[in-house]
N, C-alpha and C positions, 0 to 999 in steps of 0.2 A: 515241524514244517516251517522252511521258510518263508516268509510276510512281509517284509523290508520293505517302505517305501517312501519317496521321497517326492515330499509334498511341492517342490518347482521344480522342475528343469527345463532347462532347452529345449529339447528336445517337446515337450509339452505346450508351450511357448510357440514353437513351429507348426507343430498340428492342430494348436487351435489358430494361428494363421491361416495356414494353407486349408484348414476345412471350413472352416466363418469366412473369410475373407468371399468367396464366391458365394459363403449364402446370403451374405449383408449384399454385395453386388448383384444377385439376379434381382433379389429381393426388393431392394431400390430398383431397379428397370422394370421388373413387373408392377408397381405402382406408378412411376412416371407414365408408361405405356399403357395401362392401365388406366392411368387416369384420361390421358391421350383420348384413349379411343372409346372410353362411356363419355367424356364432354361431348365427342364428335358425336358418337350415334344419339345421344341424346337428343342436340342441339338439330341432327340429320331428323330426328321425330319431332322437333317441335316445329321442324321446316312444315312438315306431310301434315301436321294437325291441322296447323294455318290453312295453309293449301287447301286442305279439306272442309274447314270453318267456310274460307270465302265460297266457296263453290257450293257448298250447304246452301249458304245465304242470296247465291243467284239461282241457284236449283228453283231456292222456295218462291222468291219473287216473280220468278215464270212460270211457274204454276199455279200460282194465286190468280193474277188475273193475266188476260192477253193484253197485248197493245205494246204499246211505244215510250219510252219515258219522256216527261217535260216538265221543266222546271217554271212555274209560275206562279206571279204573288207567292213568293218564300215559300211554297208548298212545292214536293215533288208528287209526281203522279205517276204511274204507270198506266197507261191505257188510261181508263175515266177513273180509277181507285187513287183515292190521294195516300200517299206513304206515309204521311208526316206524323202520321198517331199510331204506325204502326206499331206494335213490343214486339214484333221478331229478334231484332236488336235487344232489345231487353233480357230479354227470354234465352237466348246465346249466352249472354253475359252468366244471367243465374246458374245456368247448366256448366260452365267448362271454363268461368272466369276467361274468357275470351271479349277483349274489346273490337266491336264492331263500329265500319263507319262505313256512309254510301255518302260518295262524291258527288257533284254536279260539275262536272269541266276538273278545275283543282280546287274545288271547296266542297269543304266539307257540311253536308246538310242537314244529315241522320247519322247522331255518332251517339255510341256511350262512353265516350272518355272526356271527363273532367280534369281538370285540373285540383291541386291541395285544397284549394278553396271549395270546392267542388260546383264549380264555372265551366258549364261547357264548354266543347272544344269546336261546334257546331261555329260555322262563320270563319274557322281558320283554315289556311292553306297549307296545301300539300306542297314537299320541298322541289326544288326545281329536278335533281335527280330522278322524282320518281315520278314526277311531271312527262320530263324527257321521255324513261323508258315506258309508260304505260299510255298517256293520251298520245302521245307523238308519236309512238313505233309501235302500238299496241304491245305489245311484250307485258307477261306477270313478273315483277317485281317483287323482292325476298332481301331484307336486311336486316341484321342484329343489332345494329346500330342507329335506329330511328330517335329523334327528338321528337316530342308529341306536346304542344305545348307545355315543354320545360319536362315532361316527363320521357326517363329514355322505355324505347319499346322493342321489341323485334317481331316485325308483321309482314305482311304477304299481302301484295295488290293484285287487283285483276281489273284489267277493261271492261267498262258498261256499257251496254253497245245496244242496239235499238235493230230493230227487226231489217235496217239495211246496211248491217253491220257499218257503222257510223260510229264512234267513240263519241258518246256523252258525259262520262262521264269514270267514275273507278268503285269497287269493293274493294273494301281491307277488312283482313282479321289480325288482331296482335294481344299481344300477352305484355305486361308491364315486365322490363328487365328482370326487378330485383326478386320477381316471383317465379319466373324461371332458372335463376342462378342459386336463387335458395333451395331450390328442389336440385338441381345440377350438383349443389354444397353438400347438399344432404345426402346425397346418392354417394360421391366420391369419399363423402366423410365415414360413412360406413363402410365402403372399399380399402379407403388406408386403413382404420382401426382394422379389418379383415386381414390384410395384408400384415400388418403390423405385427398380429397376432400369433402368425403363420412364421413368419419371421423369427419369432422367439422363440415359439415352438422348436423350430429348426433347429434356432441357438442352442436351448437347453439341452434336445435330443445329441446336438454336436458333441456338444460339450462333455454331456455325460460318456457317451462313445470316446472319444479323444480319452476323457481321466480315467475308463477302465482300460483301455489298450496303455497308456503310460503307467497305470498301474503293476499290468501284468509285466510289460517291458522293466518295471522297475524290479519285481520279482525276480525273474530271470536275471538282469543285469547283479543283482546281490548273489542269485545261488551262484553263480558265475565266477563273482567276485573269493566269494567264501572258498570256490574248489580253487582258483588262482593262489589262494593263500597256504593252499594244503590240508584243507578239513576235507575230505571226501566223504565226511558222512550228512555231510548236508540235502535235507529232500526239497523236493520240487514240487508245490503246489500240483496235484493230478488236475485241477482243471486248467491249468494252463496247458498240459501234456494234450487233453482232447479236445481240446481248440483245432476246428476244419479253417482253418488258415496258417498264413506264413511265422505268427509266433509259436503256435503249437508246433510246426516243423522247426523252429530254431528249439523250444521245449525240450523236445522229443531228441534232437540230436546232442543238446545240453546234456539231459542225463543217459545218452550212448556214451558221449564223451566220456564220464563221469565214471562210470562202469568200468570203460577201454582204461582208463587212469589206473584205476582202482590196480587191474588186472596187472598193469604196466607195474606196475609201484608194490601191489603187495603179491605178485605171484611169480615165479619160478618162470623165464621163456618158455623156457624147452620142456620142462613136464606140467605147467600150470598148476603144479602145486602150491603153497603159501612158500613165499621166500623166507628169513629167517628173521627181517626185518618186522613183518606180519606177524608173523609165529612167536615173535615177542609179547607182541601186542596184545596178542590174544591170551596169551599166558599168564601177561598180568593184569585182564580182566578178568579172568577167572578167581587168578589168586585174590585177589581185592575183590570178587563175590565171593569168597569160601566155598568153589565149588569142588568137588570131588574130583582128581583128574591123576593118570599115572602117566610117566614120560618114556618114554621107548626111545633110545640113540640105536641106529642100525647102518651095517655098512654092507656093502656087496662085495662079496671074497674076489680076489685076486682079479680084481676090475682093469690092473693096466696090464695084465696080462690078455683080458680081452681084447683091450685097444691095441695094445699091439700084433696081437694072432689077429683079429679081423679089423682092423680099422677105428677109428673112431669114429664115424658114421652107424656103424653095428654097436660100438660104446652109447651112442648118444641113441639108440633104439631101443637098445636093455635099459638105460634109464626111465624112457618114457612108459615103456610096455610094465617092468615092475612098478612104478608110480600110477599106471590104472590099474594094478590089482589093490596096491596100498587103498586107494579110493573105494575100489569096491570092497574090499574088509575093516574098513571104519566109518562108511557116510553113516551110520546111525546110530554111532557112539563116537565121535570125535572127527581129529581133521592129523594130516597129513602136512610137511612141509620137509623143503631141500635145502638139509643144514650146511650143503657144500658139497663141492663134488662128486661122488659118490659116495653120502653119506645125508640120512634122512634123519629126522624128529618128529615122532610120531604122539600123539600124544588120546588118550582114551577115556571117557568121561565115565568110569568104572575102577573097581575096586583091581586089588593089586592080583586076585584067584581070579578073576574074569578076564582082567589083562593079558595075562599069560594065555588063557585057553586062543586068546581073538590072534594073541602072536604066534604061537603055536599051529594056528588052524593057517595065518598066513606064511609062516616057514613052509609048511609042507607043499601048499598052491605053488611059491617061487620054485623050490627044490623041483617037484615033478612036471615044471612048465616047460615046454619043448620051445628054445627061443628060434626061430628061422630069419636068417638076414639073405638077401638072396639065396645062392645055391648052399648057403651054410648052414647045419643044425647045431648047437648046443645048447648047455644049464647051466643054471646060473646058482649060489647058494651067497646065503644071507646070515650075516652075527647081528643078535639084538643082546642090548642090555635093558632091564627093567629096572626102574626105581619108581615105587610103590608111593602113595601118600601120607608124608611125613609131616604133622602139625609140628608148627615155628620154624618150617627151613622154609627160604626164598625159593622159586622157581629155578633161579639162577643155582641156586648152590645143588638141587634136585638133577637137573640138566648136566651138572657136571659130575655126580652119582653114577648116574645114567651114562656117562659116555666115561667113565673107569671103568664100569661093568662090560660096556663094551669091548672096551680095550683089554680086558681080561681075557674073555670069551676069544678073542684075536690071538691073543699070545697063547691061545689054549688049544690051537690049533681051527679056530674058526668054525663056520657052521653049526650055531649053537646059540643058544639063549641063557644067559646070565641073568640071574633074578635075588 
């Protein structure tokens, strides 16, 4: 069985381009985009959480007590409840690491953001930006890029407003940067190692696909190569032959080829017999296995008298017609071939008294076979020579035994067997 294969080629080379190349390319755009758009929905939830924190944190304060906010001797009040001791704020923070702060105008009164030192941030101001959009236009306010004394933030404001909607003041809730972007880091960092992972997967599976299809292709390319050179006994891997794709169809048409060759090369056109090129061949694997075989030279009587009385079209008929009786009185003791125009070499893988009875039984089939070529009837008769198996003569020197005998049998007035 041929196995041939060649460990590079081009060929190889191209199809793992052409089939990586797009998966390293999606594969990169599904991480870039990927990464795109968990920043974004993230960063889009940590908007909604803010959002959600401040409004928590005015929910709770207008429900706690009624009234009006007022900011007096450094205490804030709502109604008659002073703020200033409140742990709401505190209490935010514990639960959801959320820094809280309640304004008065743009200062900040009730905060839990310190600074490194851990210095309140209580007594500093809010930046003119969010000054603008929250006391002055009422509007909530939302940026990722907050400076919070000296620390960066990303918070969400809201107007504080007093029971005749009057801006007193503002809520914020925000998260320290580097604690949102580590969690952002951490999310995306499991995403590319995910991606990553997927990717090579890919590769590998690629991979291995592309080296068994170069494989097979390399198979084929060698059985191919070897019938180009003239071995036609070269096999073809059967699982590349039942391959449901386009190399099992090249396969599959490989060893038709191969057969068609065979046929071309070692058989007879016109009767598909073994030419005599073949018939060699096989002669002297026999002789070089010591096997048992008698030779038969035979000729068809007065053949160009046929071609001439009817044609040679009705010649080339009688050929074919006696060469399927040859076939059916020896497929199961030997083989048949056309030693030249009408003359065969028959050959029998039996003894020299067996050979005779199988030529004999075929003499009488040709003799009483009624040939019909168009509106034409006649018979045909046949001279064989036999020579028997002789230890220490070549095939060659037996063959040409066998076609004296022949030639006797002719001169002896034909239709006859020589033995």
């Amino acid at each position: 069985m041929f196995t041939q294969q060649k460990k590079t080629t081009s060929i190889k080379r191209k199809m793992l381009s052409v089939v990586l190349f797009p998966i390293v390319l999606l594969g990169a755009m599904i991480v870039i985009f990927g990464i795109l758009l968990l920043y974004r929905s993230y960063t889009e939830s940590i908007q909604e959480e803010l959002a959600s924190a401040t409004s928590v944190l005015l929910n709770c304060l207008d429900l706690t007590v009624e009234g009006d906010y007022s900011y007096e001797n450094d205490m804030l009040f709502k109604g008659a409840l002073n703020l200033t001791d409140s742990i709401v704020l505190s209490r935010i923070k514990d639960n959801s690491q959320i820094d809280t702060t309640i304004f008065w105008q743009d200062t900040r009164v009730l905060t839990t953001i310190k600074d490194e030192n851990g210095i309140s941030a209580a007594g500093t101001k809010a930046s003119e930006s969010v000054v603008n959009a929250v006391l002055q236009n009422g509007n909530n306010y939302y940026s990722n890029r907050l400076d919070i004394n000296g620390v960066a933030y990303i918070g969400y404001y809201m107007p504080l407003k007093n029971s005749d909607q009057s801006i007193v003041g503002m809520v914020f809730a925000g998260k320290k940067s580097e604690l949102v972007y580590d969690k952002v880091f951490s999310i995306l960092l499991w995403f590319a190692i995910f991606s990553l992972i997927a990717i090579v997967i890919a590769f590998r599976l690629s991979r291995l696909f592309s080296n068994q299809m170069v494989f097979d292709i390399n198979i084929i390319n060698g059985f191919l190569k070897t019938i180009s050179e003239g071995d036609l006994t070269a096999t073809l891997d059967d699982r590349i032959v039942v391959r449901k794709d386009e190399l099992g169809a090249i396969g599959l048409h490989a060893t038709k080829m191969q057969d068609n060759l065979r046929k071309l090369i070692g058989t007879d056109p016109l009767t598909s017999l073994f030419n005599r090129r073949s018939c060699n061949n096989k002669l002297r694997a026999l002789e070089q296995d010591k096997e048992e075989f008698c030779i038969v030279m035979c000729d068809i009587d007065w053949f160009k008298k046929i071609n001439d009385t009817y044609g040679h079209d009705a010649g080339d008929y009688v050929l074919v017609t006696i060469s399927q009786i040859f076939q059916e009185n020896i497929k199961d003791c030997g083989f048949a071939s056309r030693w030249g125009g009408e003359e065969f070499l028959l050959v029998y893988g039996l003894g020299l008294q067996d050979t005779r009875a199988k030529v004999e039984q075929l003499q009488n089939t040709i003799r009483e076979f009624n040939f019909q070529y168009q509106d034409k009837s006649f018979r045909v008769t046949m001279t064989f020579g036999i020579e028997g198996d002789h230890t220490g003569s070549s095939y060659e020197e037996r063959i040409k035994e066998a076609d004296n005998k022949l030639y006797v049998g002719k001169n002896d007035g034909r239709n006859q067997i020589v033995c």
